[in-house]
OpenMM code with the backbone's topology and positions (N, CA, C; nanometers):
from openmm import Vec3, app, unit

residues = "UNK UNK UNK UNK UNK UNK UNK UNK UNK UNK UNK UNK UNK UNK UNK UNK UNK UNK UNK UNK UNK UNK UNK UNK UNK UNK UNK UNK UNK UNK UNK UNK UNK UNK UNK UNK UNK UNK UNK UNK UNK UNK UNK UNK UNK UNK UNK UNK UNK UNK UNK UNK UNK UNK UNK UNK UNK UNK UNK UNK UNK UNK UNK UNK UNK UNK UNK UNK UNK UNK UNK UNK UNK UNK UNK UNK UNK UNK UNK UNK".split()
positions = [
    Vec3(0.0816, -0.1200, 0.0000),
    Vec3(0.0000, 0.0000, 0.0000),
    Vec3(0.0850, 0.1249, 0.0000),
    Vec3(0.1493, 0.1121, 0.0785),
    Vec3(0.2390, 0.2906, 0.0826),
    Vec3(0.3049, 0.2982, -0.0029),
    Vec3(0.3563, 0.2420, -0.1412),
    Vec3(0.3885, 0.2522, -0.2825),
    Vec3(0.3244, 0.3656, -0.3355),
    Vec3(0.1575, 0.3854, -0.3461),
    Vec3(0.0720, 0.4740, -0.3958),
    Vec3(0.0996, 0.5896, -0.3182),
    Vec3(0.0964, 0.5829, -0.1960),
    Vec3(0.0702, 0.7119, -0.0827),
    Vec3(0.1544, 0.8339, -0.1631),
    Vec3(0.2647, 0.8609, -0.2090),
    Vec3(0.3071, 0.9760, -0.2850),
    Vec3(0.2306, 1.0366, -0.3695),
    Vec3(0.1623, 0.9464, -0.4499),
    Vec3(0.1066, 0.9848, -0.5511),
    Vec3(-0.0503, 1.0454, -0.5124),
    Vec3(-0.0975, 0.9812, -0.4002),
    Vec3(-0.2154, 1.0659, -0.3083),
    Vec3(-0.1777, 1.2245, -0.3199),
    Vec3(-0.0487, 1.2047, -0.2997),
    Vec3(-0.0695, 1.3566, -0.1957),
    Vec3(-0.0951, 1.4323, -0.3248),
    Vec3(0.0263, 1.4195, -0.3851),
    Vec3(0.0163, 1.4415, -0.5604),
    Vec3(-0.1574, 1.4565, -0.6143),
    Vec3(-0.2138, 1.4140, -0.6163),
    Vec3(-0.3590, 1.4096, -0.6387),
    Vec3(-0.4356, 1.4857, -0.5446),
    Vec3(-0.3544, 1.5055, -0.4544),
    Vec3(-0.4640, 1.5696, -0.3255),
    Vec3(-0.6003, 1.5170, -0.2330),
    Vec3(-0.5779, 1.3284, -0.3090),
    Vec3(-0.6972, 1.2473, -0.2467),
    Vec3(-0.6628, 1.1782, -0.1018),
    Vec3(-0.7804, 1.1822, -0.0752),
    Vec3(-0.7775, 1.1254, 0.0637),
    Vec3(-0.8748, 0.9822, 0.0213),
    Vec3(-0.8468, 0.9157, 0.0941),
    Vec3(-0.9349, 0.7563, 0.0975),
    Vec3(-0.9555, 0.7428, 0.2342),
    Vec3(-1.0601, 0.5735, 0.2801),
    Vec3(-1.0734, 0.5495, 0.3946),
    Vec3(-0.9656, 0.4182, 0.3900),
    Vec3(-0.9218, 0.3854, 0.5067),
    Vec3(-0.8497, 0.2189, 0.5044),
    Vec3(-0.8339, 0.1324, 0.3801),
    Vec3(-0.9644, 0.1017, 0.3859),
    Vec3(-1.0365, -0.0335, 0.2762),
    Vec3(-0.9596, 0.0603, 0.1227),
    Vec3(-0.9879, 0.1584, 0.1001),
    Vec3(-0.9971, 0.2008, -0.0353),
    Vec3(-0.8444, 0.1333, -0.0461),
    Vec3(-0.7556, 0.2107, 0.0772),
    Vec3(-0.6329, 0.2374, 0.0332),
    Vec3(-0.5034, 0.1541, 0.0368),
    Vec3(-0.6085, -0.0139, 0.0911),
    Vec3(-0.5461, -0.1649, 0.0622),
    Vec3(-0.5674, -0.2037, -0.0894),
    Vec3(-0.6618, -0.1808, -0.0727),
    Vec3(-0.7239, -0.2402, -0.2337),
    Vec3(-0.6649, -0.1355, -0.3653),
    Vec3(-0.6182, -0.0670, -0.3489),
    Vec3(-0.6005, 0.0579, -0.4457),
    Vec3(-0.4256, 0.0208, -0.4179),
    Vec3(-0.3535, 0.0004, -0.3095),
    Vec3(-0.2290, -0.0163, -0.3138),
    Vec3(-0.1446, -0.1212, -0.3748),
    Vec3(-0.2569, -0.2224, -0.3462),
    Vec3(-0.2241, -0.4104, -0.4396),
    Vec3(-0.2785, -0.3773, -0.5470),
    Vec3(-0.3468, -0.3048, -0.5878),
    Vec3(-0.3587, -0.3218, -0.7718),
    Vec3(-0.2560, -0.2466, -0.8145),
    Vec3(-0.1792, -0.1480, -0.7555),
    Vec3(-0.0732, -0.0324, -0.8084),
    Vec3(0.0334, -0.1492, -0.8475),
    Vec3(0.0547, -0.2592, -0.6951),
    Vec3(0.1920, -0.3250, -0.7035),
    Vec3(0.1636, -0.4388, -0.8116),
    Vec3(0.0207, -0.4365, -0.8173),
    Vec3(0.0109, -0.5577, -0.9036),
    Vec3(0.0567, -0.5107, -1.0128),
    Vec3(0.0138, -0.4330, -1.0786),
    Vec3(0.0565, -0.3605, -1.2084),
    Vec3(0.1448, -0.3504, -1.2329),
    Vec3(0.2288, -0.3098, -1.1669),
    Vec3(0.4277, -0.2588, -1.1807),
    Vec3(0.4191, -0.4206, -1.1882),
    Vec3(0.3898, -0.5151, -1.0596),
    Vec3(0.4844, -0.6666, -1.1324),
    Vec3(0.3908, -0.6887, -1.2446),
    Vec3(0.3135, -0.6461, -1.2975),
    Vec3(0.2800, -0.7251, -1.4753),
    Vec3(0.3572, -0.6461, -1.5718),
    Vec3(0.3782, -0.5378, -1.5435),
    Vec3(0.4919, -0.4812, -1.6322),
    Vec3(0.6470, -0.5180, -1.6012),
    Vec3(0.6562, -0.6112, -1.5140),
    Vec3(0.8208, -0.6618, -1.4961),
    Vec3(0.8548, -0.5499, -1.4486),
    Vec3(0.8459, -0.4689, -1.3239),
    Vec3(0.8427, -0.2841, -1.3036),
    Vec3(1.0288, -0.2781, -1.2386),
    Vec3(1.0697, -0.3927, -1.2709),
    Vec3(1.1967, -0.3497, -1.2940),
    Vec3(1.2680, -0.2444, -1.3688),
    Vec3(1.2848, -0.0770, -1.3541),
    Vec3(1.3520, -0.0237, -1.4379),
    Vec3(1.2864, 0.0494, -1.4939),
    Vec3(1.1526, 0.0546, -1.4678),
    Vec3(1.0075, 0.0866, -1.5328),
    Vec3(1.0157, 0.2824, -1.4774),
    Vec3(1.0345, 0.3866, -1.5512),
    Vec3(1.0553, 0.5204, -1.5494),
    Vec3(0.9597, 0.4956, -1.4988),
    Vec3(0.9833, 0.6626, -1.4134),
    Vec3(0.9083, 0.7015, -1.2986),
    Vec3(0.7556, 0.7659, -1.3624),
    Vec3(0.7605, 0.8246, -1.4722),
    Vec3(0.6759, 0.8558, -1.5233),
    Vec3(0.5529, 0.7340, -1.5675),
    Vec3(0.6026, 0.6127, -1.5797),
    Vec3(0.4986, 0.5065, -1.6352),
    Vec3(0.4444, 0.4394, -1.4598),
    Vec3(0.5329, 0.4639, -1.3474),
    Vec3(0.4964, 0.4508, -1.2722),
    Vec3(0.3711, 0.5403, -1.2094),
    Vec3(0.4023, 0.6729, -1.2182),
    Vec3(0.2939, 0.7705, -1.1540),
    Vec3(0.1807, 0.7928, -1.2774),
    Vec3(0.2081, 0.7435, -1.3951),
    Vec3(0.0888, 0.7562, -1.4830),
    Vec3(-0.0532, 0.6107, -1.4321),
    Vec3(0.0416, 0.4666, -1.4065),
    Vec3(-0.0394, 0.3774, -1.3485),
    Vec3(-0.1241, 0.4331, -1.2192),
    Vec3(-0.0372, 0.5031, -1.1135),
    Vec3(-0.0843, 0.5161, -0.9847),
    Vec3(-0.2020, 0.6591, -0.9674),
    Vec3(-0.1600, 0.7096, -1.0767),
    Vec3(-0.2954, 0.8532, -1.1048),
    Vec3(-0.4021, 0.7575, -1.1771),
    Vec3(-0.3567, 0.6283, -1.2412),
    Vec3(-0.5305, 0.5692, -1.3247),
    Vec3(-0.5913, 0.5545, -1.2016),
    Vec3(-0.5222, 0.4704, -1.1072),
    Vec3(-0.5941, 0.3798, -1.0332),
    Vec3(-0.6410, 0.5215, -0.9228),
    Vec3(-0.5934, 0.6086, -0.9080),
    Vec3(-0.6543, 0.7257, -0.8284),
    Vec3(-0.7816, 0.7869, -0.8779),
    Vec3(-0.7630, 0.7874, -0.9696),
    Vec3(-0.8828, 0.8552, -1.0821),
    Vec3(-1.0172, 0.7432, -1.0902),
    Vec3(-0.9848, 0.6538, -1.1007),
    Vec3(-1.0832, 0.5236, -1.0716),
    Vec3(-1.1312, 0.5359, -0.9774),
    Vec3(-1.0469, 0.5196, -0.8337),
    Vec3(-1.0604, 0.4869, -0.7067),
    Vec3(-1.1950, 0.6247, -0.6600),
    Vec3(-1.1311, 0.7705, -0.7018),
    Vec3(-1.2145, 0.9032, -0.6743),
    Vec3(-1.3820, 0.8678, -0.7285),
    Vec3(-1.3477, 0.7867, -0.8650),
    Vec3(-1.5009, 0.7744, -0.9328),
    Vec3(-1.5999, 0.6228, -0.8661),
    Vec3(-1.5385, 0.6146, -0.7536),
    Vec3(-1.5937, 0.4921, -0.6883),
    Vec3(-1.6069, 0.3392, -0.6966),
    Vec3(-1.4761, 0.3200, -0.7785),
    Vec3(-1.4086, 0.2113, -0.8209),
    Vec3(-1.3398, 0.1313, -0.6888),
    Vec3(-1.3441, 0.0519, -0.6702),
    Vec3(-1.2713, -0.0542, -0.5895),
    Vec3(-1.2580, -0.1657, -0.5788),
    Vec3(-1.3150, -0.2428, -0.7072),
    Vec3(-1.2935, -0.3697, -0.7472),
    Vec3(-1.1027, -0.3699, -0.7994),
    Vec3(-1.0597, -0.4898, -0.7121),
    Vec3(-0.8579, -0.4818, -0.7508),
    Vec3(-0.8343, -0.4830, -0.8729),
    Vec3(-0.9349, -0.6119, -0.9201),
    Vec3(-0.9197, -0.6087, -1.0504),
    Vec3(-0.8843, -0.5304, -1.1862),
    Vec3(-1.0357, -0.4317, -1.1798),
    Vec3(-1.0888, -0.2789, -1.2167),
    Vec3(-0.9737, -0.2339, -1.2230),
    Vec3(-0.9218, -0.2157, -1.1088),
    Vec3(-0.7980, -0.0547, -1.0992),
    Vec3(-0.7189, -0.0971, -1.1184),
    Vec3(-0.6692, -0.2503, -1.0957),
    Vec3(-0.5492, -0.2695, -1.1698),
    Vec3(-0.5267, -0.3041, -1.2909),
    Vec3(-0.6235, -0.3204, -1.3773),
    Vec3(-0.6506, -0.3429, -1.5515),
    Vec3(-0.6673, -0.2376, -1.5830),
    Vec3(-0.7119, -0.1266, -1.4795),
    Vec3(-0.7302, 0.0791, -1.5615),
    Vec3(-0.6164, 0.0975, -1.5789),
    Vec3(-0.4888, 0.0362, -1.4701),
    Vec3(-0.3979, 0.1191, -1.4777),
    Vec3(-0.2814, 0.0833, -1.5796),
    Vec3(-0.3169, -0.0569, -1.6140),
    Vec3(-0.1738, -0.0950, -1.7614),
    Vec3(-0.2810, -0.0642, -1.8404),
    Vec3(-0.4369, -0.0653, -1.8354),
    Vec3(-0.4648, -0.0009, -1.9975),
    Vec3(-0.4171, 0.1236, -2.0258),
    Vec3(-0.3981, 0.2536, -1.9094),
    Vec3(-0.3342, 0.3536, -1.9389),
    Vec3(-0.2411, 0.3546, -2.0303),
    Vec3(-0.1837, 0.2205, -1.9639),
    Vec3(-0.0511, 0.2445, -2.0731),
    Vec3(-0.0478, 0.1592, -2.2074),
    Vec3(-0.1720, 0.1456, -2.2617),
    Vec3(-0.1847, 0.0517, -2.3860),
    Vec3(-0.1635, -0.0866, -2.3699),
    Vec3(-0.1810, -0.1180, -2.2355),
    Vec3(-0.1439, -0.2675, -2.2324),
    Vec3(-0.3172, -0.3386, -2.2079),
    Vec3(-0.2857, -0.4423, -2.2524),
    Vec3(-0.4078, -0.5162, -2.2423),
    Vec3(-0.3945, -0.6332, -2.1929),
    Vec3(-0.3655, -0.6325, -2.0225),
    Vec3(-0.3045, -0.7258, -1.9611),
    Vec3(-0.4480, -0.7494, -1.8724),
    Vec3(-0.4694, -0.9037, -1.8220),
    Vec3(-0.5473, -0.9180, -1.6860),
    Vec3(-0.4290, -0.8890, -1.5254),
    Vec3(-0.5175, -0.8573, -1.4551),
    Vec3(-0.4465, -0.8743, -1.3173),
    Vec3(-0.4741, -0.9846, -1.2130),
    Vec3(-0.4319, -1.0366, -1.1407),
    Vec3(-0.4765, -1.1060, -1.0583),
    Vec3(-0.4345, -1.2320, -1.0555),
] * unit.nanometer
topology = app.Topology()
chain = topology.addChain("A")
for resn in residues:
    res = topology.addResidue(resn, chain)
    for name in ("N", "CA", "C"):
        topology.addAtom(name, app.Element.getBySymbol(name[0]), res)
């Protein structure tokens, strides 16, 4: 979970608990489906603003936010 927390503040969102387990394992899930070895910082905070942007519009299925956030990046990967 505290992977995302930078990118909160960055966004200026606040969550409750629950949001911000479920919103933190789809971030990490994502980086490991992209092998996030080495993976610029920019493809990192572009994943972690999808899944913020999701999360704000009342998204919280892991799944959901973690398939918003490699489609960001043109990937058409499952998570989980």
């Amino acid at each position: 979970m505290t992977a995302i927390i930078p990118f909160l503040r960055r966004a200026n969102a606040v969550f409750d608990e629950d949001a911000l387990q479920v919103m933190g394992a789809a971030y990490v899930s994502a980086r490991k489906a992209l092998d996030d070895l080495g993976q610029p910082e920019i493809v990192r905070e572009i994943m972690a603003l999808k899944i913020i942007h999701a999360a704000k519009a009342g998204e919280r299925d892991f799944d959901a936010l973690c398939e918003a956030a490699l489609a960001a990046l043109g990937q058409n990967r499952r998570c989980g």
